[in-house]
N, C-alpha and C positions, 0 to 999 in steps of 0.2 A: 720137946721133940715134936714136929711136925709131922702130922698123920697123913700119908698119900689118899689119893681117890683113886681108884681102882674102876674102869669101864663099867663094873655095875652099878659102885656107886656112882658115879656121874650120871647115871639112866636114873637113881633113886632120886636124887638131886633134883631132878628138871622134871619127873614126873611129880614128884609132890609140890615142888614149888609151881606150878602151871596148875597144878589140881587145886591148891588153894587160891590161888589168886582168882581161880574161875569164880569161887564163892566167894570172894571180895566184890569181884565186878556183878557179881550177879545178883547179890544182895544188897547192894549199895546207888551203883552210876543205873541199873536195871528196872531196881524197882517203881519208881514213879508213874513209870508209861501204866504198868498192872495199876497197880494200888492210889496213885493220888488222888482220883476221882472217888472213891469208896471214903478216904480219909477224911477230902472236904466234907463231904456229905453226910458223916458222921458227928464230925464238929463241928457244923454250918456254915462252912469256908465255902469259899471260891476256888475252882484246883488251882487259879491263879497262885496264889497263897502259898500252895503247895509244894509249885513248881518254883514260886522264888523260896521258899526253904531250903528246894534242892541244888538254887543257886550258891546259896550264901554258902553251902557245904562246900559248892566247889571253891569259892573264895577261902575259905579256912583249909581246906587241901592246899592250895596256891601257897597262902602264909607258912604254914608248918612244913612242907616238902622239903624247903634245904636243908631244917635242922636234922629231918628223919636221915637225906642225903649224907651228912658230916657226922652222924651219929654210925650208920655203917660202915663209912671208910674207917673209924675207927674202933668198931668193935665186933664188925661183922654183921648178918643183917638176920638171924637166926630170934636173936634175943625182938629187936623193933618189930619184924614180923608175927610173932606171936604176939606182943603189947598190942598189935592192929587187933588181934581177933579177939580181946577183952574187950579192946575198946568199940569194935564194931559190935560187937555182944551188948555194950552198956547202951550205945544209943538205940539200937532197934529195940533194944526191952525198955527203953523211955518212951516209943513209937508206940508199941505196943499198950502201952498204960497211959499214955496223954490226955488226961482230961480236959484242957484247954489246948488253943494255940500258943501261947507259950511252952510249955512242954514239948509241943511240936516242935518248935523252932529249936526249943535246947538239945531235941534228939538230934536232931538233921544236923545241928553245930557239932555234936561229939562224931557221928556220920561221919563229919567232914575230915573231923581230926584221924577218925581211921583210914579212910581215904588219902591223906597226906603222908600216912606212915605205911601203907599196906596194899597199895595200885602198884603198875609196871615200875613207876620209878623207881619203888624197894625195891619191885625183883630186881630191875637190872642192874643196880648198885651191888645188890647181894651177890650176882654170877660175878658182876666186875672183881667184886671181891676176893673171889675163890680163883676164878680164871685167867685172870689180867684180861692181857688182852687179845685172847685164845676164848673171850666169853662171846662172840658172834654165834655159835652154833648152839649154847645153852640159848642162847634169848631168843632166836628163832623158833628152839625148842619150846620154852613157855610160852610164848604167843600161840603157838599151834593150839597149846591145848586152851589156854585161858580165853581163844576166840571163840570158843562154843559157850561162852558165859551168856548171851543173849538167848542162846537155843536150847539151853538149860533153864538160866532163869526166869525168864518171862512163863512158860508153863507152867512151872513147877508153883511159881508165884499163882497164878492164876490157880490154880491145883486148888492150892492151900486156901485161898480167897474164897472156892465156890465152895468148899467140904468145912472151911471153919468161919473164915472172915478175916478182916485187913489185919486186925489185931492180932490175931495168933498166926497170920501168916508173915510178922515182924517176929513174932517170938520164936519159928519155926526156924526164920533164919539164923536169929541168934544163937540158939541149943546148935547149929548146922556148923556155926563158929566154933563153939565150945570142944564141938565132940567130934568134929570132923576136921576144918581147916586146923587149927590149933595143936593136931596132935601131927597134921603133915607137916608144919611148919616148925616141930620140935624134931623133924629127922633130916633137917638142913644143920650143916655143918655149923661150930662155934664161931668159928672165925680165924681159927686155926688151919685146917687142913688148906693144901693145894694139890693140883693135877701131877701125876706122874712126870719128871722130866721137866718141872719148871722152877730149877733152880739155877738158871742164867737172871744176873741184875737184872731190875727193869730200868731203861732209860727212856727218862719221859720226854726227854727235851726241855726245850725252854717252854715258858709260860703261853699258853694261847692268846693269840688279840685281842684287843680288845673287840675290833671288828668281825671277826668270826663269830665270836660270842655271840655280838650282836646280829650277824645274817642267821647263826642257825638257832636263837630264841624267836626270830621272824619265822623261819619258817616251818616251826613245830607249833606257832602261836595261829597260823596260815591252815595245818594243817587239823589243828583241834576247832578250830570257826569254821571249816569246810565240813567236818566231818560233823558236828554238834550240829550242823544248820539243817544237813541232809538229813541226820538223824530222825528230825522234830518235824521236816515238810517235807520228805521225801514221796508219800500218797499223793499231797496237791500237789506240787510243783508236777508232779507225771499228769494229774490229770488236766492241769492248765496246758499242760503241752498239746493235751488232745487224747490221751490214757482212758479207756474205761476203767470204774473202779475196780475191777477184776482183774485187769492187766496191772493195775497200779499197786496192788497188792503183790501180786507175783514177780512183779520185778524186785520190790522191794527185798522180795524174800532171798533172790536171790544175791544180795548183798553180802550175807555171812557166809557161805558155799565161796565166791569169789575171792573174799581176802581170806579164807583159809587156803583155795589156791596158790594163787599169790606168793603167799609165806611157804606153801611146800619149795615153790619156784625158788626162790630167795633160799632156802636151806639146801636146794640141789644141784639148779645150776651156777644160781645167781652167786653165790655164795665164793665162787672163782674172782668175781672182781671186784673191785674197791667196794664200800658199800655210798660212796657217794655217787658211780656209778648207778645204782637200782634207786639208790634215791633220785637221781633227777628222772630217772625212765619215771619213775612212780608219780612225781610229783604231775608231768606232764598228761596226768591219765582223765584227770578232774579235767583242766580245760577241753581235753579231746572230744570226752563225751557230753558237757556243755555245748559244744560247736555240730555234736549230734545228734542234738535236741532240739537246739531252735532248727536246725536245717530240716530235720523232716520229719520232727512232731512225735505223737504218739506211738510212731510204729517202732521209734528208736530208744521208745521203754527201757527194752531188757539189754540193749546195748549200754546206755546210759550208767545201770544198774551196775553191770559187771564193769565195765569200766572205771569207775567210782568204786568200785567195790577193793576193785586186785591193787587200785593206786593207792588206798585206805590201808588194807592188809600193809602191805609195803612199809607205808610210811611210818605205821605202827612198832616198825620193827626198828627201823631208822633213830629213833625215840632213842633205843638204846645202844647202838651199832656205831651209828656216825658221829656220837661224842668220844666211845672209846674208841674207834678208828683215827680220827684227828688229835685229839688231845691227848691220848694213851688213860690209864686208868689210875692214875695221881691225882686224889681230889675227887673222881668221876663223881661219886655219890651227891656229897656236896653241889658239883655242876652240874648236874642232870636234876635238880632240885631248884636252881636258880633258870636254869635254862628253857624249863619248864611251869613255871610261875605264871609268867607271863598270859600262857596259855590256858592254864584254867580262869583265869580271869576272863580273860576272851571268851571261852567256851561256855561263859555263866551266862555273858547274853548274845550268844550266837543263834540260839530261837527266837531270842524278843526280835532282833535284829534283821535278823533272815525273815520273817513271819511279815514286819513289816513292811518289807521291799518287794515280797511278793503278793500282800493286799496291794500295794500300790502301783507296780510294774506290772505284774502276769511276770509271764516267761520269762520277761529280758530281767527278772531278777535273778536270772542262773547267771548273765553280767559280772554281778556284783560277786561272787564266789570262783567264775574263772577268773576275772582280773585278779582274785587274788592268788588263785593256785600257780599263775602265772607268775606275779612278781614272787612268788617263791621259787619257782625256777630260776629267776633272776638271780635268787640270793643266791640259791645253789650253784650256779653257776660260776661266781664271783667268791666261793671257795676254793680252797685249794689243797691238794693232800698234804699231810704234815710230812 
């Protein structure tokens, strides 16, 4: 017999799965910015080094993601999301004991693999799962909370760094795994339950394009190059524009403030229309405030910021909304796996990439990141509702 969800539970649901996911992203995609420079310098690296460790993680995120995808559609996402926080557990506690670069590199491979099985694409496989396709308002809901992961983690990282060091501040996260996400991630449903009221078939329709597939892995692939690049040179790129370092800091800052905006927006109003709808608003946010920048320089810092910031928030949610919107929730886990491949690939050298074009442009390398937010409106555009 099938167990309903009940209005509380559904609030337990999306509070713990957001509250763990924050400690996925904030111990994992977070930690570098803190800790890689403490790590090199400990084992006589270069944070070069470091930072491509934390690429090759995203590549093995990339690899693994479908199977963690097809492994939820069919057994729910309860069981893989707890395996992430063993596994994210195994590799920070390799981080933590590294004697060599090797070690290194084998921790940041395991990283990866928990990352493949335990980022947004679980969640939103796991709501898809529970919710059909009634799971728009859970994913808005876990983003909400899991977007304060950088405002959590980065401190809390640094916390641990100045009171023990790099080392125990991998091991801090792990035990944070064990003892904290781990036990949220065991109060998500088996795979069993669904919402009150949803027992009408689901009709999925026929099979999606092959061309759709392919416009919306462009432009989730579009959307993690834009967002990875800004992430890495968002201080220079303000200050080439003409930014003092003090303004270039506080615009930054207010980047996480804007896409939790954003995402309220997207859970209040926006949430009335399509979400392919808020995706193209969203998409077109990047090029706006690129065309903000070069036009009048420094002083269009913190316009820049927020604008980037709320099309970011957005698109994040997009990730998981506009595949179960289009395609229905047959397969989604699976697809949101492959759809998303793509992307972490891209986003492994979306700093090398970006970093270069603006050693060698200045400014007119914010170009190079509208042209693409753009031809991703293009794609978007060139979808259609199912």
């Amino acid at each position: 017999m099938i167990a309903r969800l009940t209005p509380a539970r559904r609030g337990l649901i999306v509070t713990a799965l957001g509250s763990s996911l924050t400690v996925s992203w904030a111990s994992s995609y977070y930690i570098p910015a803190v800790l890689a420079v403490p790590m090199a310098e400990d084992l006589g690296l270069s944070p070069v080094w470091v930072f491509g460790a934390f690429s090759m993680a995203l590549v093995v995120s990339a690899m693994v993601g479908p199977w963690a995808g097809a492994r939820i559609d069919r057994i729910g996402g309860r069981g893989v999301l707890m395996l992430s926080n063993l596994v994210f557990a195994v590799g920070l506690g390799l981080l933590a004991v590294a004697p060599s670069p090797t070690v290194l590199f084998a921790g940041w491979a395991v990283i990866g693999l928990g990352m493949g099985i335990g980022l947004y694409e679980a969640g939103f496989a796991t709501l898809a799962g529970i919710y059909g396709k009634e799971a728009r308002g859970p994913i808005t809901g876990i983003t909400l909370i899991a977007g304060f992961a950088s405002t959590v983690g980065w401190p809390l990282s640094g916390l641990m760094l100045a009171t023990w060091g790099w080392r125990e501040a991998c091991l801090g996260w792990a035990l944070i795994h064990l003892f904290l996400a781990l036990p949220l991630n065991a109060c998500l449903p088996k795979g069993t339950e669904k919402p009150v009221g949803s027992d009408m078939p689901r009709d999925d329709g026929p099979p999606p394009s092959r061309l759709a597939l392919t416009l919306l892995a462009f432009v989730f692939a579009a959307t993690w190059f834009n967002s990875t690049a800004m992430a890495a040179h968002l201080p220079g790129l303000l200050q080439t524009a003409g930014a003092s370092t003090a303004v270039a800091i506080a615009a930054g800052a207010l980047i996480g403030p804007a896409q939790v905006a954003a995402r309220v927006l997207e859970f209040s109003l926006l949430r009335r229309f399509h979400p392919l709808a808020s995706t193209r608003l969203a998409a077109a946010a990047h090029p706006v405030a690129a065309l903000a920048l070069v036009t009048f320089g420094g002083p269009a810092a913190y316009v820049f910021a927020i604008l980037h910031g709320a099309g970011n928030g957005i698109l994040t949610i997009a990730k998981g909304t506009l595949p179960l919107a289009l395609f229905g929730p047959a397969g989604y886990g699976q697809r949101i796996g492959w759809l998303n491949a793509p992307a972490r690939i891209l986003q492994a050298a979306a700093p090398l990439i970006f970093g270069a074009a603006l050693s060698a442009w200045g400014l007119s390398a914010i170009w190079l990141t509208a042209g693409i937010g753009m031809a991703s409106m293009v794609a978007l555009v060139m979808l259609r509702r199912s």
